[in-house]
C-alpha positions as CSV (number, residue, x, y, z in Angstrom):
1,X,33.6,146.2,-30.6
2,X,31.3,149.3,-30.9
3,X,31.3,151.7,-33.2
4,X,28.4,155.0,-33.4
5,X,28.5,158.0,-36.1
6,X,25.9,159.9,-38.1
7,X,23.7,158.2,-40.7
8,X,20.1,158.7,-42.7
9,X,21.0,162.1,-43.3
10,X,17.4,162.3,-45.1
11,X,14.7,160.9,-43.1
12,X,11.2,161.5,-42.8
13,X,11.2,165.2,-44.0
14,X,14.3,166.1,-42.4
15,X,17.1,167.4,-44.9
16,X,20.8,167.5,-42.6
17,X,22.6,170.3,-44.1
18,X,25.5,169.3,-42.6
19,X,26.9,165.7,-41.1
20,X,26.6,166.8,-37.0
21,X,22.7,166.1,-37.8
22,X,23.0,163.1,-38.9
23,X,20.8,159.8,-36.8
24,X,23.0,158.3,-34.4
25,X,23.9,154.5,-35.7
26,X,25.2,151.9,-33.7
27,X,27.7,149.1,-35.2
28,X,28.6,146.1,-33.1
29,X,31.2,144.1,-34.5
30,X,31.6,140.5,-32.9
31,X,34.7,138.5,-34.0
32,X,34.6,135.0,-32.9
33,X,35.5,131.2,-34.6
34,X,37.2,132.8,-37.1
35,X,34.0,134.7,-38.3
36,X,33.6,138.4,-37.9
37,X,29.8,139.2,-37.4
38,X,28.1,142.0,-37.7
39,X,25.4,144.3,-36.3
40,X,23.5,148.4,-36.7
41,X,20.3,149.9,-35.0
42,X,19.7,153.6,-34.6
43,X,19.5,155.2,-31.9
44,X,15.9,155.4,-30.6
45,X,16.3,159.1,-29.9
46,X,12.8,161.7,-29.9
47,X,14.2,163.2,-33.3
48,X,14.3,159.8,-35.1
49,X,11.1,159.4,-33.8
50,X,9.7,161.9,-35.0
51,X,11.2,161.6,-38.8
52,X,9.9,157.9,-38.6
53,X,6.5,159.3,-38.1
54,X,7.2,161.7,-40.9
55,X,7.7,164.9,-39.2
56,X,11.3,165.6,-39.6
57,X,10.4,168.9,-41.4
58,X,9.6,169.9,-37.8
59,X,13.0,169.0,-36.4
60,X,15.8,171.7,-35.3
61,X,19.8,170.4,-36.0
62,X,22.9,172.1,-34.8
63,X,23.1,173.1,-38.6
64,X,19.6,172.2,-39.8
65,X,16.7,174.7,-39.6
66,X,13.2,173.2,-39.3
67,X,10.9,174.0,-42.1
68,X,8.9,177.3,-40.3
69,X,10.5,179.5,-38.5
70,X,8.2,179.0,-34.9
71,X,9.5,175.0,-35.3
72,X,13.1,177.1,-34.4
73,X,11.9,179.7,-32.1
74,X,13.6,178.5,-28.8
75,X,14.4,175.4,-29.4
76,X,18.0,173.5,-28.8
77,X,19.5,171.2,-31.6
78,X,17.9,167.9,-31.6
79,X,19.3,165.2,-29.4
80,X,21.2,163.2,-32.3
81,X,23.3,160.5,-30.2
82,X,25.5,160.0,-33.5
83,X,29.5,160.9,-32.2
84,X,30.6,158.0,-30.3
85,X,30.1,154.9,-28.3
86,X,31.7,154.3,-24.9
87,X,31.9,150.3,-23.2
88,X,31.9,151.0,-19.5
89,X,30.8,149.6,-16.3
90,X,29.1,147.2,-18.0
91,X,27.4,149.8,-19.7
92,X,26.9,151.0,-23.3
93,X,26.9,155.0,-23.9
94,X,25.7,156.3,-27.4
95,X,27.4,159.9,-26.9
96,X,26.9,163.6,-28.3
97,X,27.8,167.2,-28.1
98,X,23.7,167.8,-28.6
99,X,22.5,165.9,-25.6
100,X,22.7,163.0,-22.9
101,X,24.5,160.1,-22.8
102,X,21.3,156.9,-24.6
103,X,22.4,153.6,-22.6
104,X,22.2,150.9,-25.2
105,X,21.7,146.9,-24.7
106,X,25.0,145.1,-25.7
107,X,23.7,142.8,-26.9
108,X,21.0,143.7,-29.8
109,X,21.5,147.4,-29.5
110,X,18.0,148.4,-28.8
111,X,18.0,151.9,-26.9
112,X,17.3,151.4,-22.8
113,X,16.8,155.2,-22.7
114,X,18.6,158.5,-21.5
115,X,21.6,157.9,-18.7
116,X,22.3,160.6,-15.9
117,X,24.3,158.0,-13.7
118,X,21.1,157.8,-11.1
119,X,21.5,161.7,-10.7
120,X,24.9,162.2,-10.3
121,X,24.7,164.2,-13.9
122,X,23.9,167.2,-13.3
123,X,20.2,168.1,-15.4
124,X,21.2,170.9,-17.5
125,X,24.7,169.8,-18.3
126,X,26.5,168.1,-21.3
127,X,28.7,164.9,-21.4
128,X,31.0,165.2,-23.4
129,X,31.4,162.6,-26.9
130,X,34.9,161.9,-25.7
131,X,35.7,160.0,-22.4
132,X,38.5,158.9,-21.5
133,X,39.0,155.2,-19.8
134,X,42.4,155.4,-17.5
135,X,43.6,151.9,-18.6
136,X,45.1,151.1,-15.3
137,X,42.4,151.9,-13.1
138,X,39.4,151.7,-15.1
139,X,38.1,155.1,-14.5
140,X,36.4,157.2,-16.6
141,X,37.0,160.9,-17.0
142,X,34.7,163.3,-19.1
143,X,33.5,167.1,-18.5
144,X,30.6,168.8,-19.3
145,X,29.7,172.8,-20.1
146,X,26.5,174.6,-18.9
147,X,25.5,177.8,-17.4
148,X,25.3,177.8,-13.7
149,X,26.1,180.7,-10.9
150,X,29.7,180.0,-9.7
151,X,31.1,181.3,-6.7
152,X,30.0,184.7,-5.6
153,X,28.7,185.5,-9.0
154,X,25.1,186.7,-8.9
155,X,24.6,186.4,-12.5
156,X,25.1,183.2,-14.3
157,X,28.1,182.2,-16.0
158,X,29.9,179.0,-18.2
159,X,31.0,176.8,-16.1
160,X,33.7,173.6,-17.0
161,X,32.2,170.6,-14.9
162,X,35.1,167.3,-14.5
163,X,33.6,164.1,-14.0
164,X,34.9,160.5,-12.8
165,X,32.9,157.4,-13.3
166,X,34.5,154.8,-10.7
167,X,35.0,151.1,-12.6
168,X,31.8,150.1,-10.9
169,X,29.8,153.0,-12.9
170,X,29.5,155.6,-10.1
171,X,30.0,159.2,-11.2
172,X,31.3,161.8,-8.9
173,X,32.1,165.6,-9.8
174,X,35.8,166.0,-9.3
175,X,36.1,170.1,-10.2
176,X,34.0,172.7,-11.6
177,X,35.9,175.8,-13.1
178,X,34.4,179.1,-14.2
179,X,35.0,180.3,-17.9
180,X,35.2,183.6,-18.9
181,X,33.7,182.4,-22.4
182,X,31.1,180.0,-23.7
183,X,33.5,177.6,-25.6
184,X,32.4,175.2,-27.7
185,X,34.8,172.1,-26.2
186,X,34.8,168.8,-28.1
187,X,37.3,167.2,-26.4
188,X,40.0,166.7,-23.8
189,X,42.9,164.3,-22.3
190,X,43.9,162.9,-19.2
191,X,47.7,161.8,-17.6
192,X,48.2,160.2,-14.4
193,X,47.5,163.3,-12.1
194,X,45.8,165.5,-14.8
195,X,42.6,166.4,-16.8
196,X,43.9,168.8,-19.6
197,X,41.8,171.0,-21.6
198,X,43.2,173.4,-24.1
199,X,40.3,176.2,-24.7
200,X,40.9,177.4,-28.0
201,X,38.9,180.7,-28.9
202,X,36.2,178.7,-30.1
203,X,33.4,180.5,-28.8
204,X,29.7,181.1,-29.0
205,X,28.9,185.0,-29.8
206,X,26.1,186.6,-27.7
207,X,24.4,188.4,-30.3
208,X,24.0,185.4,-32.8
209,X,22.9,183.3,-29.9
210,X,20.1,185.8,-29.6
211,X,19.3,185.3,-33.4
212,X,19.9,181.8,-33.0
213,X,17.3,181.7,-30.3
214,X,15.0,183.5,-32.2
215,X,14.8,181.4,-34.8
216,X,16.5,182.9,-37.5
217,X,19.9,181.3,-37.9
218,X,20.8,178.0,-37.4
219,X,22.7,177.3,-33.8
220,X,26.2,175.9,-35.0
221,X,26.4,179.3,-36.6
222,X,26.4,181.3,-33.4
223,X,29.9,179.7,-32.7
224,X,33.0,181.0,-34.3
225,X,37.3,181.1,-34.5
226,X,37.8,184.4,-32.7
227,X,41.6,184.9,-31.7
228,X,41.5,188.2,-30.2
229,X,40.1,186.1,-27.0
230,X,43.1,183.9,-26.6
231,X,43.7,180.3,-25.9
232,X,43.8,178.9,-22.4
233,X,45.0,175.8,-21.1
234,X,43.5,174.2,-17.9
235,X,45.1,171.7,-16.0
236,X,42.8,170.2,-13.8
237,X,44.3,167.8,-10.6
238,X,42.6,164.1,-11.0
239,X,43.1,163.5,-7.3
240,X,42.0,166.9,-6.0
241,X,43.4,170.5,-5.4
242,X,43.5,173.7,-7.2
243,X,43.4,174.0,-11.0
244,X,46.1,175.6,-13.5
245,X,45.8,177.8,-16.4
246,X,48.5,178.6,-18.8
247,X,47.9,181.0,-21.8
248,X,48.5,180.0,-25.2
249,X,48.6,181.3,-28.7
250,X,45.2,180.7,-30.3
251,X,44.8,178.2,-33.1
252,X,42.1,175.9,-34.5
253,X,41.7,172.5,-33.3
254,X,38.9,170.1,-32.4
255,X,40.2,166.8,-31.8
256,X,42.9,165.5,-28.9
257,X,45.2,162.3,-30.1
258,X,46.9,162.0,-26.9
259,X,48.7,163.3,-23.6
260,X,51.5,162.6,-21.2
261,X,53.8,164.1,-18.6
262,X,57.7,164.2,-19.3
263,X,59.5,165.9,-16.7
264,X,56.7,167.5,-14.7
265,X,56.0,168.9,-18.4
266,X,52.5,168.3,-20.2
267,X,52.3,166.9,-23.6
268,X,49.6,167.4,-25.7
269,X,48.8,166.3,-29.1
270,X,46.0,168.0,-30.8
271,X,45.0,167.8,-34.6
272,X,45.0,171.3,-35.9
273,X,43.5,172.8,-38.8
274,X,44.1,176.2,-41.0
275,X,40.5,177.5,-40.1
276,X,37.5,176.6,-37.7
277,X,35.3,177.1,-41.8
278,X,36.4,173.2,-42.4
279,X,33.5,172.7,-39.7
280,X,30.9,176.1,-40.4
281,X,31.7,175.8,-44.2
282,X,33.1,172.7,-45.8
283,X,31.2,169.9,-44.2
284,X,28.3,171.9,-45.2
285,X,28.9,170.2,-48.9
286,X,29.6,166.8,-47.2
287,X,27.3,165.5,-49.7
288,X,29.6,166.0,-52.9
289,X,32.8,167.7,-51.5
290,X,35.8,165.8,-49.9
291,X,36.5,167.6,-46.0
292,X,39.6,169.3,-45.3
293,X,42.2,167.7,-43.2
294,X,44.1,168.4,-40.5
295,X,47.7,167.7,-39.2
296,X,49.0,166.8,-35.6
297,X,50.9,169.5,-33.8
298,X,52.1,169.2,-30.0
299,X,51.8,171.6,-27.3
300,X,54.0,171.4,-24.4
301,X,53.4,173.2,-21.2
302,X,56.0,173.2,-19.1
303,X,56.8,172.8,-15.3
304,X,58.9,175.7,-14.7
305,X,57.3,179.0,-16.0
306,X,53.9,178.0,-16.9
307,X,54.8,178.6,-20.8
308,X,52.7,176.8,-23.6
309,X,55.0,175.8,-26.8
310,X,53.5,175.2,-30.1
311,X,55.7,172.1,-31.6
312,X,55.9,172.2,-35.3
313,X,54.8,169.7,-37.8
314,X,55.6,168.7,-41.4
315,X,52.8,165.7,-41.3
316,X,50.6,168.7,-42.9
317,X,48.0,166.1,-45.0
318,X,46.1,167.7,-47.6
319,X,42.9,167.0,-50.4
């Protein structure tokens, strides 16, 4: 069993301000003769490299501003690999929103290097922290976000790229769907005929990208609830054909527990939270302060009518 999350939050000069920046770690847990055994490396990503040379005052985080301002000037969020390990294909992924997918041996988790699945992943585009393995066939499903042209767009626009990694580890691009919004997507689920992707108004504003660009804020700030834009459910076909979108109210979410079809209905169950701040604002103090929780609601989109319904929930768990 594999486990990976964000650890040395103070290493070689760098300071995380919040837990996203965090050094990947890898945990293997082998339980065998009655003995439970038990295994960590980090990640051998260019950021922990640097900090172990002492130069983590140079490094950029989703949340973490470098020391002077030109270390920030252009520069994305340092590759952490710190969200999640996927077993698949006889392959090990160390996963993140901030970069590629870091193949890692099985068995004494030292870090084989970046994984593009022999070019099939497209160069500029994400992999999402949250595959999902269809237990019956062994596929895997994940998506990625990036700017590309789409259709007869001149200018470039966010695109929503839907990936399927055969049980022999071949990838294949199954669906790419124009966005009218950069979201910032964590996380999705699959059923037997669909990927399904609820786009909540979580979005990336234009002119704190700029500043974010620039330098002068950090990146994870440019993002932002904003409700006036609406929340849109895509239903994307597994096994080909024309995707579906359904409008929703907007709420806050980030994480998916599960999905299923009842009735030519889909079933979603999502973890939802009073305000997107529990991410841009509490976890800042993850260092002395207990995070906010949130509660599981369901969302059912139904057959006839194309209507989402927000379930309601009295599992509301709080500090």
């Amino acid at each position: 069993m594999f486990r990976n999350g964000p650890a040395d939050f103070d290493a070689g000069g760098f300071y995380a301000a919040h837990p996203f920046d965090g050094d990947g770690l890898m945990a293997k847990f082998t339980i065998a003769d009655g003995q439970v055994r038990f295994q960590s490396r980090y990640v051998d990503t260019p950021k922990r490299r640097q900090e172990l040379r002492g130069n983590g005052s140079r490094v950029r985080g989703v949340y973490t501003q470098a020391a002077k301002l030109w270390n920030n000037i252009g520069r994305l969020p340092a590759d952490t690999a710190n969200t999640h390990a996927v077993m698949h294909a006889d392959r090990l992924l160390a996963l993140s929103d901030a970069g590629r997918p870091w193949e890692i041996d099985p068995r004494d988790l030292t870090t084989i290097g970046p994984c593009d699945f022999n070019g099939a992943l497209p160069r500029f585009s994400r992999f999402s922290p949250h595959p999902r393995i269809d237990p019956e066939t062994g596929e895997l499903f994940n998506f990625g976000l990036d700017i590309s042209t789409t259709g007869n767009k001149v200018l470039p626009g966010a695109v929503l790229r839907c990936f399927r990694v055969s049980p022999d580890g071949r990838m294949d691009q199954i669906a790419k769907v124009a966005l009218n919004h950069l979201y910032i997507q964590h996380d999705f689920a699959i059923t037997p005929n669909y990927l399904v992707f609820a786009l909540a108004p979580i979005t990336a504003d234009p002119l704190e990208s700029v500043l974010a660009g620039l330098g002068l804020r950090p990146i994870g700030d440019a993002a932002d609830y904003r409700p006036e834009q609406g929340m849109t459910i895509v239903l994307v076909p597994r096994h080909g054909g024309p995707h579906r979108i359904v409008e929703c109210d907007p709420l806050v979410y980030v994480h998916v527990d599960n999905a299923h079809e009842d009735r030519g209905d889909i079933v979603l169950d999502i973890i939802r939270h009073d305000s997107f701040e529990f991410i841009t604002t509490n976890l800042k103090g993850f260092r002395t302060e207990v995070p906010t929780l949130g509660w599981p609601t369901r969302l059912r989109i139904t057959a006839a009518g194309g209507r989402c319904q927000i379930g309601s929930s009295d599992l509301r768990v709080r500090r």
